[in-house]
Every structure is written in structure tokens, then in C-alpha cells.
Backbone as XML, in Angstrom:
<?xml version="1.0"?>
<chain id="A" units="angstrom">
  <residue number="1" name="UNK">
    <atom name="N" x="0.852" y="-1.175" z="0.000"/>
    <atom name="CA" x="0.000" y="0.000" z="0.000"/>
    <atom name="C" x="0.897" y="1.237" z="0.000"/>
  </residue>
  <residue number="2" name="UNK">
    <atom name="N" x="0.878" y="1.934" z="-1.179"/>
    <atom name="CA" x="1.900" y="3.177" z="-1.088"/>
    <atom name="C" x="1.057" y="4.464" z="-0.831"/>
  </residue>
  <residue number="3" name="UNK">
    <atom name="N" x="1.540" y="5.575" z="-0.921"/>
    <atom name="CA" x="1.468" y="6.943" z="-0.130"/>
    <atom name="C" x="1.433" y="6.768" z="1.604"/>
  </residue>
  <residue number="4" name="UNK">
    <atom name="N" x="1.459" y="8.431" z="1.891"/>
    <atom name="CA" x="1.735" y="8.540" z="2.871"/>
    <atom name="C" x="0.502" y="8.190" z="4.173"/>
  </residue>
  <residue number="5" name="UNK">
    <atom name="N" x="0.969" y="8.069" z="5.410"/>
    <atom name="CA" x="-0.300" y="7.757" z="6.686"/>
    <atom name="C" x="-1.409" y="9.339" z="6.138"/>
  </residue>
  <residue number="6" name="UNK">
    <atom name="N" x="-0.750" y="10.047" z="6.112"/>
    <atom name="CA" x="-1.675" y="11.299" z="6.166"/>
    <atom name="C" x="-2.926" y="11.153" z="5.076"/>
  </residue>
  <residue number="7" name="UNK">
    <atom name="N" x="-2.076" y="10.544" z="3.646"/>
    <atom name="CA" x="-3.874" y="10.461" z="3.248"/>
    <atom name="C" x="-4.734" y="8.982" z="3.616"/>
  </residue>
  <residue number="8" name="UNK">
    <atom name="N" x="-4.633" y="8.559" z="4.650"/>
    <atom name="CA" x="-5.608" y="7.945" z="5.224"/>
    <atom name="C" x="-7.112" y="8.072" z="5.518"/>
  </residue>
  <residue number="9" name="UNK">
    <atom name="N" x="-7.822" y="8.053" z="5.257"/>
    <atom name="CA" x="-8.915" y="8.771" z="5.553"/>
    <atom name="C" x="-9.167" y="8.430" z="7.182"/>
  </residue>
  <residue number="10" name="UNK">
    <atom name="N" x="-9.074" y="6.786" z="7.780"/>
    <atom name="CA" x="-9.001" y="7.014" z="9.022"/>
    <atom name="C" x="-7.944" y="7.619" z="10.133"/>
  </residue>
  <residue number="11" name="UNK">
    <atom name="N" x="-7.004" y="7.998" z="9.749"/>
    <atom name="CA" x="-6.327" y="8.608" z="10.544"/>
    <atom name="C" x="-6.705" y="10.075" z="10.537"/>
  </residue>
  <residue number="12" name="UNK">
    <atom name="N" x="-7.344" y="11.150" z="9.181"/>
    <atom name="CA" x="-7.646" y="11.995" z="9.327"/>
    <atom name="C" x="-8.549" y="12.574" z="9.948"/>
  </residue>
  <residue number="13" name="UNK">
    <atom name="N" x="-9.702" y="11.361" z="10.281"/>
    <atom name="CA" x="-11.012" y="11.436" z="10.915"/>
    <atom name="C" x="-10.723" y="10.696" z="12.421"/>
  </residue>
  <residue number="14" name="UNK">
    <atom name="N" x="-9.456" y="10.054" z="12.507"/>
    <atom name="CA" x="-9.242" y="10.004" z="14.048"/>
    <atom name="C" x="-8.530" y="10.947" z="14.743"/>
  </residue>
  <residue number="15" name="UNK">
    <atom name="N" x="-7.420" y="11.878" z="14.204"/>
    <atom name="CA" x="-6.937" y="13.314" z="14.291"/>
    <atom name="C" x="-8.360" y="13.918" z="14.591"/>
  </residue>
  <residue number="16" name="UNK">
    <atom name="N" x="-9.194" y="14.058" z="14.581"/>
    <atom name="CA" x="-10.318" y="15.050" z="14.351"/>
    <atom name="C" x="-10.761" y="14.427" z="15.663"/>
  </residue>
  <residue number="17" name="UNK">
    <atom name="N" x="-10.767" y="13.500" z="15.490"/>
    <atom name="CA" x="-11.399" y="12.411" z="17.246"/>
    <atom name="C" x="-10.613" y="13.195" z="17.963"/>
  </residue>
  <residue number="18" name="UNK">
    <atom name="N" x="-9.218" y="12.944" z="18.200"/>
    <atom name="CA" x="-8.352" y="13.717" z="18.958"/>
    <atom name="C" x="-8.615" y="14.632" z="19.791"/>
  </residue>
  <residue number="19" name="UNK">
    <atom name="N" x="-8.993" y="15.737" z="18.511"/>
    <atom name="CA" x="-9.353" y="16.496" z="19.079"/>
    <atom name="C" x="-11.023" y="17.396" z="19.897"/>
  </residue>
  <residue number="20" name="UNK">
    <atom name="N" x="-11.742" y="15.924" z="19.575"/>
    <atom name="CA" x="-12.940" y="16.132" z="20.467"/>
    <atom name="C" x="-12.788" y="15.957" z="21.914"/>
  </residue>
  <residue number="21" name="UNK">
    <atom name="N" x="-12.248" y="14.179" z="21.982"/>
    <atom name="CA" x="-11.796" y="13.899" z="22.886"/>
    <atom name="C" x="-10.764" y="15.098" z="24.083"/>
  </residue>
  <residue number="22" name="UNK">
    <atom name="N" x="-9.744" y="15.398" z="23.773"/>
    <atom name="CA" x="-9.664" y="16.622" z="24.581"/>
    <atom name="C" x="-10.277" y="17.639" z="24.626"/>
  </residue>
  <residue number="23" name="UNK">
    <atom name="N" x="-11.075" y="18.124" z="24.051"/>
    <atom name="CA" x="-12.094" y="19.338" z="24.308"/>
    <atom name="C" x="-13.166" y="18.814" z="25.436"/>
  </residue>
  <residue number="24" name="UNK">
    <atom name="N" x="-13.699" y="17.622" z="25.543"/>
    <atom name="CA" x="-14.488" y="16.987" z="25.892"/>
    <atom name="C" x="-14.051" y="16.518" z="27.753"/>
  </residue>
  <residue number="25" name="UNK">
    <atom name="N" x="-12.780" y="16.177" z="27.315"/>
    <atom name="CA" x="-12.370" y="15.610" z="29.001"/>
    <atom name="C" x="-11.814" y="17.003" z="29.410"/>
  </residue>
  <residue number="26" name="UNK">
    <atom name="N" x="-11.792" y="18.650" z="28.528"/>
    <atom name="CA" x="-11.598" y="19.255" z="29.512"/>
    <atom name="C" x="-12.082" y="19.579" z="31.207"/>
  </residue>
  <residue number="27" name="UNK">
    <atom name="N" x="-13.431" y="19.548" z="30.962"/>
    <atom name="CA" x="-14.190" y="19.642" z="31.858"/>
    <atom name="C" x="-14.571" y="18.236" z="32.941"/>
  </residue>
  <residue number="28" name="UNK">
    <atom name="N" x="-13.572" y="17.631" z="32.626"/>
    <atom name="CA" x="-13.828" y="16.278" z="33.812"/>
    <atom name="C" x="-13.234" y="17.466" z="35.193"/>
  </residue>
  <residue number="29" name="UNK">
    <atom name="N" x="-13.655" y="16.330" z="35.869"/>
    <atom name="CA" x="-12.958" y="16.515" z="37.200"/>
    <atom name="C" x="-11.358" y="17.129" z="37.712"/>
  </residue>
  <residue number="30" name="UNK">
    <atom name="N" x="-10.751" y="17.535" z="38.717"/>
    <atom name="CA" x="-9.437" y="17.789" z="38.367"/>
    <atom name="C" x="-8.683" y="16.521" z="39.045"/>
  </residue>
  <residue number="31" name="UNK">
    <atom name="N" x="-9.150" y="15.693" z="39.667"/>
    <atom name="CA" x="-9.178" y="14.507" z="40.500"/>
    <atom name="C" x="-8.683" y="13.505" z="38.932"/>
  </residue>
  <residue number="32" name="UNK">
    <atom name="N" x="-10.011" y="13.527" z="38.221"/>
    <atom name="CA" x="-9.514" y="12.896" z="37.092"/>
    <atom name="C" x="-8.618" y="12.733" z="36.398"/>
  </residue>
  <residue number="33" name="UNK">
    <atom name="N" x="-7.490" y="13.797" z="36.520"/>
    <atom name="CA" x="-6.415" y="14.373" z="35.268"/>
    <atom name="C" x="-5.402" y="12.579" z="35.245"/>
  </residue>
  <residue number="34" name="UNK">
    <atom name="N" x="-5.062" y="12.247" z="36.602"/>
    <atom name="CA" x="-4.246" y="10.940" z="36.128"/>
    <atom name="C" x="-4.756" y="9.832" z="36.259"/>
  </residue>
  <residue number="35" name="UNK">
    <atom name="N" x="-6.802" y="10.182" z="36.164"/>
    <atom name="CA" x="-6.972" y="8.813" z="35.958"/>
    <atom name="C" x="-8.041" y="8.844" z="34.473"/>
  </residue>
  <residue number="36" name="UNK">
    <atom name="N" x="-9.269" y="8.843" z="34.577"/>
    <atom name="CA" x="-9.650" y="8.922" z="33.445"/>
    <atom name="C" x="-9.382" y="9.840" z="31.838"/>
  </residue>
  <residue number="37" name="UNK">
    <atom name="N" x="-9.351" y="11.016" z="32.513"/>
    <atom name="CA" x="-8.786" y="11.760" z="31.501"/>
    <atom name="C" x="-7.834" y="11.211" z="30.758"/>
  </residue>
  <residue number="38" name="UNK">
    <atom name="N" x="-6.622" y="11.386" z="31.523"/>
    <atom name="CA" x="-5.442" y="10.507" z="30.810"/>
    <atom name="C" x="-5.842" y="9.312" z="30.102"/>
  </residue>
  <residue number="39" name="UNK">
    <atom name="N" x="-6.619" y="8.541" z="30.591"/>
    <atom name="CA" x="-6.644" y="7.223" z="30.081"/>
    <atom name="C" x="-7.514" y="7.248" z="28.740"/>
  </residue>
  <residue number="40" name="UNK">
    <atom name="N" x="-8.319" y="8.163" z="29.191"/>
    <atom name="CA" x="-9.071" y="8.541" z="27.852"/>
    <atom name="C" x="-8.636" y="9.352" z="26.543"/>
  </residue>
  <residue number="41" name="UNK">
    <atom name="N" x="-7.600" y="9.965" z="27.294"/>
    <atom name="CA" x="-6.706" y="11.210" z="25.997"/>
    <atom name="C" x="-5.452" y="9.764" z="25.229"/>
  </residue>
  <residue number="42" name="UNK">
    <atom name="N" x="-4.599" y="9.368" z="26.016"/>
    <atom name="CA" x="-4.157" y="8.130" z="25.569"/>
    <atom name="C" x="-4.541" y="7.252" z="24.860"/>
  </residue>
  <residue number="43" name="UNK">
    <atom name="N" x="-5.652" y="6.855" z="25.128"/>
    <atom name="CA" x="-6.133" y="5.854" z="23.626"/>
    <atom name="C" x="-6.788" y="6.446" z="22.629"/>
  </residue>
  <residue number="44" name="UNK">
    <atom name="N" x="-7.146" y="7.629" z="22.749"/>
    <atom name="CA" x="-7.728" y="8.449" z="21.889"/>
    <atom name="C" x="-6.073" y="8.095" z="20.923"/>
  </residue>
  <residue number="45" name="UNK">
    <atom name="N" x="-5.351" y="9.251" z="21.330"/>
    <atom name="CA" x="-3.634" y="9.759" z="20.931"/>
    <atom name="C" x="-3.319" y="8.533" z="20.117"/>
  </residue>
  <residue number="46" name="UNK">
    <atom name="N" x="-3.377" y="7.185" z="20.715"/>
    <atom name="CA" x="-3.207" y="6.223" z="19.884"/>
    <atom name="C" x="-3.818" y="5.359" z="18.893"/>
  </residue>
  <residue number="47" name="UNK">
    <atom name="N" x="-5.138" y="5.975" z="18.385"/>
    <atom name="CA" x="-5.569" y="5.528" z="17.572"/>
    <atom name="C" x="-4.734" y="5.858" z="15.853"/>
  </residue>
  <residue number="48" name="UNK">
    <atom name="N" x="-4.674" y="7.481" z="16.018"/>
    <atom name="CA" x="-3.740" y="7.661" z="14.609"/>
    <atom name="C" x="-2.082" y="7.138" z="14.702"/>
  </residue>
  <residue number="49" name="UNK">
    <atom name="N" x="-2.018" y="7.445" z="16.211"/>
    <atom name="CA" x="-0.373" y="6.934" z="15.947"/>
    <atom name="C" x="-0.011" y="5.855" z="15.710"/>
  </residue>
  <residue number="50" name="UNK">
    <atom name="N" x="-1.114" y="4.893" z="15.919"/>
    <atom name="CA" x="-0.781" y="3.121" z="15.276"/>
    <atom name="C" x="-1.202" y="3.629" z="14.357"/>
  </residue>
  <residue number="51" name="UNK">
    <atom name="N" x="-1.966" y="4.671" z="13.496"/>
    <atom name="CA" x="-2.207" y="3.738" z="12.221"/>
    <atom name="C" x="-0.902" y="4.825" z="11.178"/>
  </residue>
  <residue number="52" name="UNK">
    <atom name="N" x="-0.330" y="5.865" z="11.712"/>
    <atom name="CA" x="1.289" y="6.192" z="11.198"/>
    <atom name="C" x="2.326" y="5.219" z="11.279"/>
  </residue>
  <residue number="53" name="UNK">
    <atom name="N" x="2.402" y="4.927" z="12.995"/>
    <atom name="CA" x="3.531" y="3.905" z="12.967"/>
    <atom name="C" x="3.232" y="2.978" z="11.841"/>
  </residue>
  <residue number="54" name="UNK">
    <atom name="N" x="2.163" y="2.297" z="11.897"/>
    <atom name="CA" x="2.070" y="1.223" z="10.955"/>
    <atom name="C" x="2.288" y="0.929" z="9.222"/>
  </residue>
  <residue number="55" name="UNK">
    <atom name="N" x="2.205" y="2.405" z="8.926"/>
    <atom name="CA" x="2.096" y="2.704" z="7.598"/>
    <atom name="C" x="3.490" y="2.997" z="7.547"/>
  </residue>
  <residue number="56" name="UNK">
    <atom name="N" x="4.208" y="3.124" z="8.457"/>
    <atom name="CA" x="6.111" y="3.394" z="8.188"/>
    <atom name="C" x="6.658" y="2.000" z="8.658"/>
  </residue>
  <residue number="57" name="UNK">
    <atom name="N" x="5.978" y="1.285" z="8.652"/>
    <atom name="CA" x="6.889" y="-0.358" z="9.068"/>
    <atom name="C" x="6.974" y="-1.084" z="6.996"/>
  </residue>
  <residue number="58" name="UNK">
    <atom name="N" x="7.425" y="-2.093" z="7.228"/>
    <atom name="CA" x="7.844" y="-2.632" z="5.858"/>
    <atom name="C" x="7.217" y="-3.369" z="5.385"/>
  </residue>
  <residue number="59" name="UNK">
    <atom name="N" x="6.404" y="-3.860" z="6.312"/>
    <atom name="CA" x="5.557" y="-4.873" z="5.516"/>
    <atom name="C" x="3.851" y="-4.587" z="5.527"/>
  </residue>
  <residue number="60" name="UNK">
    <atom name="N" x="3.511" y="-5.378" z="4.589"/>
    <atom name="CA" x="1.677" y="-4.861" z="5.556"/>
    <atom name="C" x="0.978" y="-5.855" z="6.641"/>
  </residue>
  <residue number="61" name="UNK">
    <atom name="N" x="1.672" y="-7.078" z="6.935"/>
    <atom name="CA" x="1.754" y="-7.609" z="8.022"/>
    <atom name="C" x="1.710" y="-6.894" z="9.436"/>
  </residue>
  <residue number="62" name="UNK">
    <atom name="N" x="2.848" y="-6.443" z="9.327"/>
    <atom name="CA" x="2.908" y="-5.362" z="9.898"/>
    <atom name="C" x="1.971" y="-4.092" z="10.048"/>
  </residue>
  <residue number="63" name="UNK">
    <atom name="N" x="1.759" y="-3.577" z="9.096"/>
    <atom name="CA" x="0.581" y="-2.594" z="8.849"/>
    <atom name="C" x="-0.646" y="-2.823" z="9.402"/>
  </residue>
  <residue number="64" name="UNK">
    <atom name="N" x="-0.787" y="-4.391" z="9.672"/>
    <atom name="CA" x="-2.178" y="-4.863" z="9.991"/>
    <atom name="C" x="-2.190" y="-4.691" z="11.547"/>
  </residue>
  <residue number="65" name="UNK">
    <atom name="N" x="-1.230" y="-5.424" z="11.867"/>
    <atom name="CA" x="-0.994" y="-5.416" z="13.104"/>
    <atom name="C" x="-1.269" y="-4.298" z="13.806"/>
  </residue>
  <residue number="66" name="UNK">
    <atom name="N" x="-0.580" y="-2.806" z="13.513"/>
    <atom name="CA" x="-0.834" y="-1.875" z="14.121"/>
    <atom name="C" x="-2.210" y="-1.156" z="13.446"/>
  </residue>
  <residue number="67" name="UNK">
    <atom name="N" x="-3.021" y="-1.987" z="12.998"/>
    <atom name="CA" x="-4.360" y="-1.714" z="12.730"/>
    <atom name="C" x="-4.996" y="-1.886" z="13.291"/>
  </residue>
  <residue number="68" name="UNK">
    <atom name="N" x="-4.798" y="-2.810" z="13.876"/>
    <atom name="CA" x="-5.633" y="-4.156" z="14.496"/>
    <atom name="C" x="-5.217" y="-3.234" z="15.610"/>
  </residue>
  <residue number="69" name="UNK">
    <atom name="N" x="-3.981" y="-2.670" z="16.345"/>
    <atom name="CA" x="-4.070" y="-2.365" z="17.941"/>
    <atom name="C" x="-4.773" y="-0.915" z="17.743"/>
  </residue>
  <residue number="70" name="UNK">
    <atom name="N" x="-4.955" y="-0.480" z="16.397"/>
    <atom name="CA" x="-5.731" y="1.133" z="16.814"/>
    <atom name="C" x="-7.080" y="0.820" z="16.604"/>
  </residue>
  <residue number="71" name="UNK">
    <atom name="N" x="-7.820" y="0.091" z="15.839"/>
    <atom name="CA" x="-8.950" y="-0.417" z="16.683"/>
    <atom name="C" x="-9.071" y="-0.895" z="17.544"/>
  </residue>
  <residue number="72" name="UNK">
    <atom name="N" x="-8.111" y="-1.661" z="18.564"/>
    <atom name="CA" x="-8.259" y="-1.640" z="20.050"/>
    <atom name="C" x="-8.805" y="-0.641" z="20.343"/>
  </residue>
  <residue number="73" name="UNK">
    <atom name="N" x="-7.877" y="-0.376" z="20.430"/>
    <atom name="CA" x="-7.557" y="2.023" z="21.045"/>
    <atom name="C" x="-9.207" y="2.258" z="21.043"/>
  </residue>
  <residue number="74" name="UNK">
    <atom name="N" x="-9.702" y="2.281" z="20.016"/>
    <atom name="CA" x="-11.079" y="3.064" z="19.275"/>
    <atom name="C" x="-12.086" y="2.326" z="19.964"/>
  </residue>
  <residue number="75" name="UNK">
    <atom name="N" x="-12.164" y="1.083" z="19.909"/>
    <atom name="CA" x="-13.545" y="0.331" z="21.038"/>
    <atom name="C" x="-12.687" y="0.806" z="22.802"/>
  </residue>
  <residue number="76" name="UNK">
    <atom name="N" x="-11.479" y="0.802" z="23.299"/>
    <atom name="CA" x="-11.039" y="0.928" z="24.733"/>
    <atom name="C" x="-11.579" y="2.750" z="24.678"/>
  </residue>
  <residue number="77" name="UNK">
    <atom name="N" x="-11.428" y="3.293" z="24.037"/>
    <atom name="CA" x="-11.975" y="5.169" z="24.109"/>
    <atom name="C" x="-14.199" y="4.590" z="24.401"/>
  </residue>
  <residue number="78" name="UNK">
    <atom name="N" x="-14.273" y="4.088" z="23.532"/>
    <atom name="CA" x="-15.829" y="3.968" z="23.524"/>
    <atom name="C" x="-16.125" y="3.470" z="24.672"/>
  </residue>
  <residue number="79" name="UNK">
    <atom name="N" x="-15.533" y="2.533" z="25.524"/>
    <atom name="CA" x="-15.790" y="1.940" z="26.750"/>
    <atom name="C" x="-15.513" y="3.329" z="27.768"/>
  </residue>
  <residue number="80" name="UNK">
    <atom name="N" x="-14.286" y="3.670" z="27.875"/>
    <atom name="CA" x="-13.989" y="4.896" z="28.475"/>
    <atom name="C" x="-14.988" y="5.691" z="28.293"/>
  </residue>
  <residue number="81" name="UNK">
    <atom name="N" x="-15.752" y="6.654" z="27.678"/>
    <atom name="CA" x="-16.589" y="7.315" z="27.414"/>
    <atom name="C" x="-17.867" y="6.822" z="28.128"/>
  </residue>
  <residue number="82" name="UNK">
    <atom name="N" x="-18.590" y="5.444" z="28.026"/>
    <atom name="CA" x="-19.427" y="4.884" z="28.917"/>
    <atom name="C" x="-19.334" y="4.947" z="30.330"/>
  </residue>
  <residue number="83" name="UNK">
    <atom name="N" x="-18.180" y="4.882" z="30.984"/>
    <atom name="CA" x="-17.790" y="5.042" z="32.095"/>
    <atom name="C" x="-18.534" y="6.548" z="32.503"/>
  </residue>
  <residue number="84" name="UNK">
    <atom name="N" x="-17.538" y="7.186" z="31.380"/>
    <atom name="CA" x="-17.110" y="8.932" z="31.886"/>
    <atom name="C" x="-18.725" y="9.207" z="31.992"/>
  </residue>
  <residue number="85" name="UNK">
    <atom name="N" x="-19.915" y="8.564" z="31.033"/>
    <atom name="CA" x="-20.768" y="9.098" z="31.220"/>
    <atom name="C" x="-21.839" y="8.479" z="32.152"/>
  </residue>
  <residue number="86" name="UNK">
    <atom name="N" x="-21.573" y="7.890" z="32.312"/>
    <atom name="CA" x="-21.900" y="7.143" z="34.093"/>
    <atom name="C" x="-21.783" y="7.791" z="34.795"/>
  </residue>
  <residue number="87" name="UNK">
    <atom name="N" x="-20.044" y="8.584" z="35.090"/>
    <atom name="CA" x="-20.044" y="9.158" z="36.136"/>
    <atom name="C" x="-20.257" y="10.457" z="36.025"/>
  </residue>
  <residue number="88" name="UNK">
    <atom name="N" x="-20.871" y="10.617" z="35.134"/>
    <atom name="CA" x="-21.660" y="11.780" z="35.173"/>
    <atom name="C" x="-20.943" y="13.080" z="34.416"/>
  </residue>
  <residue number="89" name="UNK">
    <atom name="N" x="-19.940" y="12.754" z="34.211"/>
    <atom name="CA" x="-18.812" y="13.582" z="33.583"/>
    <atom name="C" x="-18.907" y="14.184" z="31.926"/>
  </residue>
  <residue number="90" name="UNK">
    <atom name="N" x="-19.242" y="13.321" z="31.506"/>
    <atom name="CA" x="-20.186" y="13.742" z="30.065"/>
    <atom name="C" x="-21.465" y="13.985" z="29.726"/>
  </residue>
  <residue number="91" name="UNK">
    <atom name="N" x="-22.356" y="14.867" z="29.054"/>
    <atom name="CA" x="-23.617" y="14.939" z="28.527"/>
    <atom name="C" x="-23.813" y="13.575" z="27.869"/>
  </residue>
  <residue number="92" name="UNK">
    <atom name="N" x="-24.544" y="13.282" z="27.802"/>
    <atom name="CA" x="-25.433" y="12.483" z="26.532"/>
    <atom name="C" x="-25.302" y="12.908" z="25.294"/>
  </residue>
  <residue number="93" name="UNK">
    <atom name="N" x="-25.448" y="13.864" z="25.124"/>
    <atom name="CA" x="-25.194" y="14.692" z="23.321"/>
    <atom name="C" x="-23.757" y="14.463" z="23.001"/>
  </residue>
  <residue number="94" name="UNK">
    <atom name="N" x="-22.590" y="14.797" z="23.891"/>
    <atom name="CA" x="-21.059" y="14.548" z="23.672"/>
    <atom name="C" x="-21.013" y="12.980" z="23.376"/>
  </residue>
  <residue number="95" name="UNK">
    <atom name="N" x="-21.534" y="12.164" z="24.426"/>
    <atom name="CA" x="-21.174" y="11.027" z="24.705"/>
    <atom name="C" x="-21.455" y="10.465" z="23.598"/>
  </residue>
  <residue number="96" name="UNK">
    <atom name="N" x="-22.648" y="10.531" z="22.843"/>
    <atom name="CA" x="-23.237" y="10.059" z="21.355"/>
    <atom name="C" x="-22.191" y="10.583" z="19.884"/>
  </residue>
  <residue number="97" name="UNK">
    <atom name="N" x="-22.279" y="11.558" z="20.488"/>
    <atom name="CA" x="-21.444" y="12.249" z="19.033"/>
    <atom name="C" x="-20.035" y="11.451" z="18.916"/>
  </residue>
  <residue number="98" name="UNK">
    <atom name="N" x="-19.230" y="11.427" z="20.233"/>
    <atom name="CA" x="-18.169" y="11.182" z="20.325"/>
    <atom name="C" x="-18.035" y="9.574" z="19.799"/>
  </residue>
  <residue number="99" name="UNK">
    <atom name="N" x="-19.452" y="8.611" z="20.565"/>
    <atom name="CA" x="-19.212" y="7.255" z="19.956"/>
    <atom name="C" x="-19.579" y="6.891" z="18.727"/>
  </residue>
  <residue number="100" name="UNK">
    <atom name="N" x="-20.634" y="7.728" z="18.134"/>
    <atom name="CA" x="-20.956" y="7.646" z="16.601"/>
    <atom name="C" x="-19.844" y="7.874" z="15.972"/>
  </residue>
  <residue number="101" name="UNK">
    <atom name="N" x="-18.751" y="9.123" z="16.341"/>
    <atom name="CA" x="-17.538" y="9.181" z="15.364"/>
    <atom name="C" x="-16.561" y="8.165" z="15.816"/>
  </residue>
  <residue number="102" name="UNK">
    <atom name="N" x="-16.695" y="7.196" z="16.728"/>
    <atom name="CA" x="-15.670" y="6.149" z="17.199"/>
    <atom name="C" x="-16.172" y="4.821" z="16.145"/>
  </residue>
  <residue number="103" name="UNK">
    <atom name="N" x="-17.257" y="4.722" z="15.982"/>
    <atom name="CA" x="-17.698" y="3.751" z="14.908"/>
    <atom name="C" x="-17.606" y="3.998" z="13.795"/>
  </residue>
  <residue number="104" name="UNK">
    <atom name="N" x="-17.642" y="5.534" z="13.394"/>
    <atom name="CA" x="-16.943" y="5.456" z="12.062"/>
    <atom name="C" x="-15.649" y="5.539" z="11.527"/>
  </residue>
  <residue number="105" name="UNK">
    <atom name="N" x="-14.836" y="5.472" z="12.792"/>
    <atom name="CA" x="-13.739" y="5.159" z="12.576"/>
    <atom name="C" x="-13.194" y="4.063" z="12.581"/>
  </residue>
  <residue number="106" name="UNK">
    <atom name="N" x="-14.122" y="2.857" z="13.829"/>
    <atom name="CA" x="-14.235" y="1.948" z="13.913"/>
    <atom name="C" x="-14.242" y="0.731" z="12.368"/>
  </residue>
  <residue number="107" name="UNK">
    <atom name="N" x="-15.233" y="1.593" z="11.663"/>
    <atom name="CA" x="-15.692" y="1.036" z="10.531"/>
    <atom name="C" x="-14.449" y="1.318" z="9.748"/>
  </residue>
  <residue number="108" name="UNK">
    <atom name="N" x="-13.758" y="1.849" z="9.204"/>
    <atom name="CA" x="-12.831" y="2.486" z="8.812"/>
    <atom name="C" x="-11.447" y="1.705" z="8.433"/>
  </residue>
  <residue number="109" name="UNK">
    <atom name="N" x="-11.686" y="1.593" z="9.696"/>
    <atom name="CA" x="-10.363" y="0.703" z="10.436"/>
    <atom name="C" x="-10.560" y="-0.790" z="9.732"/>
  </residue>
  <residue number="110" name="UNK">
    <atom name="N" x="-11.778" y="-1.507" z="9.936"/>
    <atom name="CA" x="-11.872" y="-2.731" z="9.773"/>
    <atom name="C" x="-12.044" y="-2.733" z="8.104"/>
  </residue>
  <residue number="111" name="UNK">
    <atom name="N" x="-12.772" y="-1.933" z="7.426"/>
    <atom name="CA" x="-12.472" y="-2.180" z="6.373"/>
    <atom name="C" x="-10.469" y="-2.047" z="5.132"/>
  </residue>
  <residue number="112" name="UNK">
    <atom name="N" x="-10.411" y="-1.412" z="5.787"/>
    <atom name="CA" x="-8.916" y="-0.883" z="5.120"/>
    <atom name="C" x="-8.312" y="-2.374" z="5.958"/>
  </residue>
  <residue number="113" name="UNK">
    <atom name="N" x="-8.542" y="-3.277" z="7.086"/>
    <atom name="CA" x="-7.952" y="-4.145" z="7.825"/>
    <atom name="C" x="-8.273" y="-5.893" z="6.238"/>
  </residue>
  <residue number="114" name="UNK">
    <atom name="N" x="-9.512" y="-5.567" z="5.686"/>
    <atom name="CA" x="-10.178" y="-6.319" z="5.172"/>
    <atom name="C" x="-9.628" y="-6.121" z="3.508"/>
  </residue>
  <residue number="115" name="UNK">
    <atom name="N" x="-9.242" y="-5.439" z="3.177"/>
    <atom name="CA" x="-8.419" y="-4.564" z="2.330"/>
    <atom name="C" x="-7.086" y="-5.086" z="2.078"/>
  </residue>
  <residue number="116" name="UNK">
    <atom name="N" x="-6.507" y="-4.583" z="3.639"/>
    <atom name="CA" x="-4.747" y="-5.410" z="3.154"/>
    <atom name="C" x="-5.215" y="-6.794" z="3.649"/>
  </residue>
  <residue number="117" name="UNK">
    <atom name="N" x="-5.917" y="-7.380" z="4.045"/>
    <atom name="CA" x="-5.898" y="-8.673" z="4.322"/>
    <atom name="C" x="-5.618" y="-9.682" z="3.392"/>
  </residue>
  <residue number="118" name="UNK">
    <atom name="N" x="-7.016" y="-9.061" z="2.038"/>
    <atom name="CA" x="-7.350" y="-9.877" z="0.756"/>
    <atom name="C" x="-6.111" y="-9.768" z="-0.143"/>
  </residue>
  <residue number="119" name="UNK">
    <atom name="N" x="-4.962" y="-8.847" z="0.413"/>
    <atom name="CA" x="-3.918" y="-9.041" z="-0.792"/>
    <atom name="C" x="-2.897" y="-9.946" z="-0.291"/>
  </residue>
  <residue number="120" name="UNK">
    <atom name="N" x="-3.374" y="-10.289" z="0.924"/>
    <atom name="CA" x="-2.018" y="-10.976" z="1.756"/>
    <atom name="C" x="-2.264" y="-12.871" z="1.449"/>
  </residue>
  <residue number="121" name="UNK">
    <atom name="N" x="-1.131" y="-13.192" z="1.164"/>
    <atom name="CA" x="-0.801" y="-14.756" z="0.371"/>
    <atom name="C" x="-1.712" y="-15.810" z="1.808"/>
  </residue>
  <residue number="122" name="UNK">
    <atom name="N" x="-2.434" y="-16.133" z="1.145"/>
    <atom name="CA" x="-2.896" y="-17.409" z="2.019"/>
    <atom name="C" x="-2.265" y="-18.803" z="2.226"/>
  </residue>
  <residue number="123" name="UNK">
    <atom name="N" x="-2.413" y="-19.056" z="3.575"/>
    <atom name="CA" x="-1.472" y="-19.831" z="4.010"/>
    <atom name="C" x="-2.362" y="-21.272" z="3.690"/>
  </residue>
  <residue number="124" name="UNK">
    <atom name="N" x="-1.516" y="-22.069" z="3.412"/>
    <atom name="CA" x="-1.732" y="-23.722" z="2.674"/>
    <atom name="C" x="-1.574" y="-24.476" z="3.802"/>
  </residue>
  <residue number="125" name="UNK">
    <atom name="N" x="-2.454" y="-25.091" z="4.227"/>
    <atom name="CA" x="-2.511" y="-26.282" z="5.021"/>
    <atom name="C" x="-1.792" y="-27.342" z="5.191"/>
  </residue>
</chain>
């Protein structure tokens, strides 16, 4: 897969997550800063940076791999967010917006995963 991480379309629309996600945990708690917040700004942070790192490794094996861990990232933020809005820390309107754009990144992810998959040599029994 050639060109660069940047024209990704999911990394451009998880950059954009990014930056909801911190607008969003500004207003947590200040108690929160080294626990949810962080934990929530962190897997946010790592959703595009696996999918850069991954696009600068050599193989697409590789590529997958760190696909596969930034959709981690993207369902562990959506769980986080359930929490945050449990504890009361998020609206309902944020909390929706924020997980509707986690599924379409979600989606994103798995298709481009489904993508380099089908070019990759199948293994013989």
C-alpha cells in the first residue's frame, strides 16, 4: 500500500477524534487528570499513531498489526466514554457524538484491515 499515513482517511477522521476527545475531558474533574482523563486522551492519541507507525513499518503484516491495535484504542476510548458518562462527567449529546464518530472510525479501520488482508498470500494447510 503506497502513499503517505496522512492520506488515510481514518487517521484523518481520528486526528479530528483527537481532538474532540480533549475538548471533551476538559471539563472532567481535576481529581480525574491521572486517571480517566489521561486514560481517555491516551487511547484516543493512539488511535492515529498506530495507524502512522504502521504505515512506516515494511511490511503490511505489519501494517495490519498496528491496525488491528488502533482499533483496540477506538472500542477501549468507547468503553472509556461509557464510564465517563456514568459518572456523570459527560452529557449524553457529547457522549453520542463522540461514539458515533468512534464507529466510524471503527468502521474504517476494519475495512482498510479487510483490504490489506485480501492481498495478503494465504497460508496452505
Amino acid at each position: 500500500m503506497s502513499g503517505s499515513y496522512r492520506e488515510i482517511k481514518a487517521w484523518q477522521k481520528s486526528i479530528e477524534f483527537v481532538v474532540g476527545i480533549y475538548s471533551c475531558t476538559r471539563s472532567f474533574p481535576k481529581e480525574e487528570l491521572y486517571g480517566l482523563t489521561g486514560q481517555l486522551r491516551r487511547a484516543a492519541v493512539s488511535v492515529p499513531s498506530n495507524i502512522a507507525e504502521g504505515k512506516g513499518r515494511c511490511t503490511d503484516k505489519e501494517f495490519l498489526l498496528y491496525l488491528h491495535h488502533a482499533r483496540g484504542s477506538i472500542f477501549e476510548v468507547e468503553t472509556q466514554l461509557t464510564i465517563a458518562g456514568r459518572l456523570g462527567y459527560v452529557s449524553q449529546t457529547d457522549i453520542q457524538r463522540l461514539v458515533n464518530s468512534a464507529g466510524e472510525i471503527a468502521r474504517m479501520l476494519s475495512g482498510l484491515i479487510n483490504a490489506i488482508s485480501s492481498t495478503q498470500p494465504k497460508k496452505v494447510a
